[in-house]
C-alpha positions in Angstrom: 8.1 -29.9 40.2 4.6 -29.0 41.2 2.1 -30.4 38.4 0.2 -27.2 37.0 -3.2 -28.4 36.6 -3.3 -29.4 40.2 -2.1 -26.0 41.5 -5.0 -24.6 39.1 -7.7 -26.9 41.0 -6.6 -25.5 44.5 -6.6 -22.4 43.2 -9.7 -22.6 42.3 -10.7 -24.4 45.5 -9.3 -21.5 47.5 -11.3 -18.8 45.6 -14.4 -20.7 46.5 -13.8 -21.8 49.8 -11.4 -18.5 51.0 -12.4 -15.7 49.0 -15.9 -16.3 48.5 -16.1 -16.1 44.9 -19.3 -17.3 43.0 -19.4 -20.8 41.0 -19.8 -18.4 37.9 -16.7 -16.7 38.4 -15.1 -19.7 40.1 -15.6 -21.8 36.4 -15.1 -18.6 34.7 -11.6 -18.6 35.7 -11.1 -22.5 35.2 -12.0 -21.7 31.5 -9.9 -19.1 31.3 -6.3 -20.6 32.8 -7.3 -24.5 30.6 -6.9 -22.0 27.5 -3.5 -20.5 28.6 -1.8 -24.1 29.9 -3.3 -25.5 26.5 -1.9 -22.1 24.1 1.2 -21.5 26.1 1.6 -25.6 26.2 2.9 -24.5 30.0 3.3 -27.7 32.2 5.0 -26.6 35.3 4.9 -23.1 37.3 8.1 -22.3 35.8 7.1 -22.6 32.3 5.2 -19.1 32.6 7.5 -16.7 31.3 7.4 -13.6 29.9 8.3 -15.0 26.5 5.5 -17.8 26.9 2.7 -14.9 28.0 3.4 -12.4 24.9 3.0 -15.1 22.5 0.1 -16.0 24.3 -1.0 -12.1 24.0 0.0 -12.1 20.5 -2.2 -15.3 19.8 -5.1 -13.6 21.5 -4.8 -10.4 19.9 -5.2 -12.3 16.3 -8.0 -14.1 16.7 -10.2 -13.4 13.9 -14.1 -13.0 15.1 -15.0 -16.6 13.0 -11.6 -18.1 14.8 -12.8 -17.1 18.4 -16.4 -17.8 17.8 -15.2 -21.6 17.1 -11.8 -21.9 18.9 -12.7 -19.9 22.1 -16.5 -20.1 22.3 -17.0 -23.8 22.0 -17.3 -25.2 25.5 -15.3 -28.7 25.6 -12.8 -30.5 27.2 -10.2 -29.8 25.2 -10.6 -25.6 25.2 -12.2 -25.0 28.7 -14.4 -22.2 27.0 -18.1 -21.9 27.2 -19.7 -18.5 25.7 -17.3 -15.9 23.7 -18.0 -12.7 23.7 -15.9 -12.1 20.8 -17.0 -9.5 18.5 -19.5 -10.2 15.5 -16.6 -8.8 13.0 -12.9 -8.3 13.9 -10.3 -9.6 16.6 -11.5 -10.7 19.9 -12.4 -7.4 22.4 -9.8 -6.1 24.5 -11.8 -6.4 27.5 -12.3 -9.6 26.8 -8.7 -10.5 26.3 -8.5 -8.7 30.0 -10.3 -11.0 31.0 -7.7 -13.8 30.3 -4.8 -12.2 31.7 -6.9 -11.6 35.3 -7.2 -14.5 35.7 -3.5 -15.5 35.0 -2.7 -13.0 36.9 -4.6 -13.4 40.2 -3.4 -17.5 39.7 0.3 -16.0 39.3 -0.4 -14.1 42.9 -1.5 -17.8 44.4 1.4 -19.0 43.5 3.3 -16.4 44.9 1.6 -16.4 47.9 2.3 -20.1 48.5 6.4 -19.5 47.7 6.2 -21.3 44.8 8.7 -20.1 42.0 6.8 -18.7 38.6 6.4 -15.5 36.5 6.0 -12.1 39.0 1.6 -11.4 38.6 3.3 -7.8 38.3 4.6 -8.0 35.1 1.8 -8.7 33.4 0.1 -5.7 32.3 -3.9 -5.3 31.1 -4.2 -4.3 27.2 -5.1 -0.7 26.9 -9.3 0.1 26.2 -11.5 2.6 25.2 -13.2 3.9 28.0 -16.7 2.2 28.4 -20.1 3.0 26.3 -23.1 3.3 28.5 -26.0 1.7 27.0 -29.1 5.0 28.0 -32.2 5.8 27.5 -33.9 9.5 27.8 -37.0 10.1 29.7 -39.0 9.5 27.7 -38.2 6.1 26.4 -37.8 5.0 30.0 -41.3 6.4 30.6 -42.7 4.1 27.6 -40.7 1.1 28.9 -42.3 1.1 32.5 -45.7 1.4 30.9 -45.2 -1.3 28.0 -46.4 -4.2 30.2 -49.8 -2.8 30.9 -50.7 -1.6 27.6 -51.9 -3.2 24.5 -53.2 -6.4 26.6 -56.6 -7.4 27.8 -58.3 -7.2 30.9 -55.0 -5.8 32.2 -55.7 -5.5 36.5 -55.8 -9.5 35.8 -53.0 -9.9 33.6 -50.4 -11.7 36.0 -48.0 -11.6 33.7 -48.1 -8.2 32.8 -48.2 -7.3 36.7 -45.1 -9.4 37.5 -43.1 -7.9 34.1 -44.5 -4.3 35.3 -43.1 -5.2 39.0 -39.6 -6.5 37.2 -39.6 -3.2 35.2 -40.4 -0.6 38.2 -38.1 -2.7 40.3 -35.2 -2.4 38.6 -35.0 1.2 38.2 -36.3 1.8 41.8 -33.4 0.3 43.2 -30.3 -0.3 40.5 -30.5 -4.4 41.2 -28.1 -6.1 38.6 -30.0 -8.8 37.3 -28.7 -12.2 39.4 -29.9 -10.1 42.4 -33.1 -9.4 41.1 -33.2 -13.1 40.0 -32.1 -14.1 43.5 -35.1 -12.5 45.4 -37.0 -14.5 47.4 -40.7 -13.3 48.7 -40.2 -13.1 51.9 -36.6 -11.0 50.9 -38.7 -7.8 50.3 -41.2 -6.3 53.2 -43.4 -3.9 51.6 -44.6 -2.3 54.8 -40.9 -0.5 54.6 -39.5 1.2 51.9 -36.1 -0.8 52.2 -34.5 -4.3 51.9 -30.8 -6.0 52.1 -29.5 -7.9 49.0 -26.3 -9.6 49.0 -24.3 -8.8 45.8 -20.8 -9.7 44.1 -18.1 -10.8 46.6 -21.0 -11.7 49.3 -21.3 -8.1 50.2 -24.4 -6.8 51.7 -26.2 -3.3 50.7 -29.0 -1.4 51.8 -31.4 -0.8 48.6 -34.7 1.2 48.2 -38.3 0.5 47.3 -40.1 3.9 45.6 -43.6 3.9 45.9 -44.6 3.0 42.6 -42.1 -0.3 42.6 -44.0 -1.3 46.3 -47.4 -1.0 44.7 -46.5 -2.7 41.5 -44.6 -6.1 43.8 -48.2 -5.8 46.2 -50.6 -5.9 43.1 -48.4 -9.1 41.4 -48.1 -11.1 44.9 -51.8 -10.5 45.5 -52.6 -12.0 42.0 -50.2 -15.7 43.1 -51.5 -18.5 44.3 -48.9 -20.7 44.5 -46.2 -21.0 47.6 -42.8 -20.7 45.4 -40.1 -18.8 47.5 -39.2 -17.0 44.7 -40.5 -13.4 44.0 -40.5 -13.9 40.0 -41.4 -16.7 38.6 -42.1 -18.3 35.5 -46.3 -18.5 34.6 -48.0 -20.8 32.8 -50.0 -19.1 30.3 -52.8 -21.5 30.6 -53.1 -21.6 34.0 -50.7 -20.0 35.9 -52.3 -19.8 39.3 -51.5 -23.3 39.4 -48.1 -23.8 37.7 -45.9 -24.1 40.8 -45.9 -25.6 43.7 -44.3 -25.8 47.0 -42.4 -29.2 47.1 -41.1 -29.7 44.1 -37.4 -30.5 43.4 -34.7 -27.9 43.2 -34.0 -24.7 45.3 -34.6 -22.7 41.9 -37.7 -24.9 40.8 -39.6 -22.3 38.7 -37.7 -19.2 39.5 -36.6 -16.5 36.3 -33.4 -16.6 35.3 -31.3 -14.1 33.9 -31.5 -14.6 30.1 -35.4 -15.0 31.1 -35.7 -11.4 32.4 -33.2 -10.1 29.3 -36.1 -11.7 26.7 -38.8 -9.9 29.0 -37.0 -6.4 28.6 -36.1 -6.9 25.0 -39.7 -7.8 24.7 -41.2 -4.6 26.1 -38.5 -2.3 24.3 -39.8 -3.1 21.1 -43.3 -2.8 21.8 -41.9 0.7 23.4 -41.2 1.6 20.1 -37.1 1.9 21.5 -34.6 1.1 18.5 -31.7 1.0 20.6 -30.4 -2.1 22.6 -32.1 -2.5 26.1 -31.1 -5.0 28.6 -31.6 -5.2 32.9 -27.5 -3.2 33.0 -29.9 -0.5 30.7 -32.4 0.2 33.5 -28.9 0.4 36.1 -27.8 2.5 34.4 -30.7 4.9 34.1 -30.9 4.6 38.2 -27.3 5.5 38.5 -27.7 8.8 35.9 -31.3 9.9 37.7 -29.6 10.1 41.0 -26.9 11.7 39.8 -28.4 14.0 37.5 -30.4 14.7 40.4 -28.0 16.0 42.7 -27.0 12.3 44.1 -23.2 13.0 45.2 -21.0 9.8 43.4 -19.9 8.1 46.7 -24.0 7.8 47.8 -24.9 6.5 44.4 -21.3 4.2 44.7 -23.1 2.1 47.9 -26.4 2.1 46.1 -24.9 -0.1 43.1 -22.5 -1.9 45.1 -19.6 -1.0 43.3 -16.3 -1.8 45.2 -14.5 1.3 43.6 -15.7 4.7 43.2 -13.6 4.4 39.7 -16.5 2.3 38.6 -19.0 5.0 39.4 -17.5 7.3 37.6 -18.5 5.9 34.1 -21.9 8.0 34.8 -20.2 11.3 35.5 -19.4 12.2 32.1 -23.2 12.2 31.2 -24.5 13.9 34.3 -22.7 17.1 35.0 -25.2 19.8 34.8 -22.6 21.9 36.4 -20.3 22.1 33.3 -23.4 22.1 31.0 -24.6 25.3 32.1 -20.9 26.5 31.9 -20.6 25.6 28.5 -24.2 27.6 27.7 -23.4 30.6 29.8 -19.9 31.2 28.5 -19.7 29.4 25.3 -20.3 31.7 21.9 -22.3 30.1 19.6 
């Protein structure tokens, strides 16, 4: 009988290797299938049953908030799990339940694929969810988010910092990035005598994105403020000095470069001096690209390319909040 945690590892092998996946989903999904072999105490292929995966479901669905903040969000040896994102108050999400069974599922179909007898990936279904809360801003709350960085700080055509957290900012909307692309960027990735530039997104795919003016000014007037020869296009600055805080050389491909929960602080940062209340991250400022274009006449396969979505189903989160069409229905025929 083939052992299960061996299967798992080339599984996991043949996502990274075969179907591209990323290291982040690639341990993602380790963490995942170590909780259900350790919940489900499953040792062989033939141990998943449909019995085995509804207690496992049951189990899930009961986690209190304080239970899967220490059970599921501790990262160890012993649970697999790194960071939960189990509710503040209640049961763990449903989403995040989904999460789980994908990636039982998708092993289930590996194991089908390779004739190897176990629970049919088809019988287990995704729990039910509410359909998904966009996190917007209006206009006008964008307009005071772009401009945070350069107000409120001296001598401001030299603040490098404020020029490369303007350029973040402008780039962002400009072109819908999610935030490990924007993080990925490299200098020489963007050529600002053109108005366009490739990025390679989730599942290695390649898009076409697009510079407006104002995001092409803003990356010229940071680069022409750096000294230093990092690849990266935003980096971290030394307050003190910070035409001298990186050098080409150093250790490390990402030597110096933002990372994601970097840029998050930077937003955060500028919606509160923006005098915004609500929650703002980098999936904020996508989603305010996808609802301009849209609300601007954008038809939903165009604006489907622009974020890289796979499915047009994805896309069509935005719809709801962008149909001028039925709006002006609703006033013209409406009595009120």
């Amino acid at each position: 009988m083939a052992d299960l945690n061996r299967l798992k590892q080339e599984f996991l092998e043949y996502l990274e290797i075969e179907k591209g996946r990323s290291l982040k989903t690639v341990e993602n999904y380790d963490r995942y299938l170590t909780r259900f072999f350790k919940q489900a105490e499953v040792k062989n292929p033939s141990d998943i049953t449909d019995d085995a995966v509804r207690q496992y479901r049951l189990w899930l669905n009961r986690q209190s908030s304080k239970t899967a903040k220490s059970d599921l969000a501790t990262r160890d040896t012993t649970s697999g799990f790194g960071r939960s994102s189990a509710s503040l108050a209640g049961t763990l999400k449903k989403n995040t339940q989904n999460y789980y069974l994908i990636a039982l599922r998708v092993f289930l179909k590996y194991l089908a694929k390779r004739s190897i007898p176990s629970l049919a990936p088809e019988k287990i279904e995704l729990a039910k969810t509410a359909g998904r809360d966009l996190d917007l801003i209006n206009n006008n709350e964008l307009e005071r988010l772009l401009k945070a960085p350069m107000d409120n700080l001296p001598v401001q055509a030299g603040n490098i910092k404020a020029l490369r957290d303007r350029a973040i900012l402008e780039l962002f909307f400009s072109t819908g990035l999610r935030v490990s692309e924007l993080c990925s960027l490299d200098r020489d990735t963007i050529d600002l005598s053109r108005d366009e530039f490739s990025i390679r997104g989730k599942g290695e795919k390649v898009r076409l994105v697009f510079l407006s003016d104002t995001a092409r000014q803003a990356i010229k007037t940071y680069l022409a403020k750096r000294k230093d020869m990092n690849e990266a296009l935003f980096i971290n600055l030394s307050e003190i000095n910070p035409s001298a805080s990186l050098r080409a050389g150093k250790s490390g491909e990402n030597e110096g470069r933002l990372t994601s929960r970097s840029i998050e602080r930077i937003i955060k940062k500028y919606a509160i001096k923006a005098g915004i209340t609500k929650k703002v991250t980098p999936h904020t400022l996508r989603h305010s690209f996808a609802t301009d274009l849209l609300q601007n006449g954008a038809d939903i396969r165009s604006v489907q390319m622009m974020l890289g979505h796979s499915s047009v189903s994805t896309t069509q989160i935005y719809t709801h909040v962008t149909d001028k069409q039925l709006r002006e229905i609703h006033k013209k025929f409406h009595r009120h």
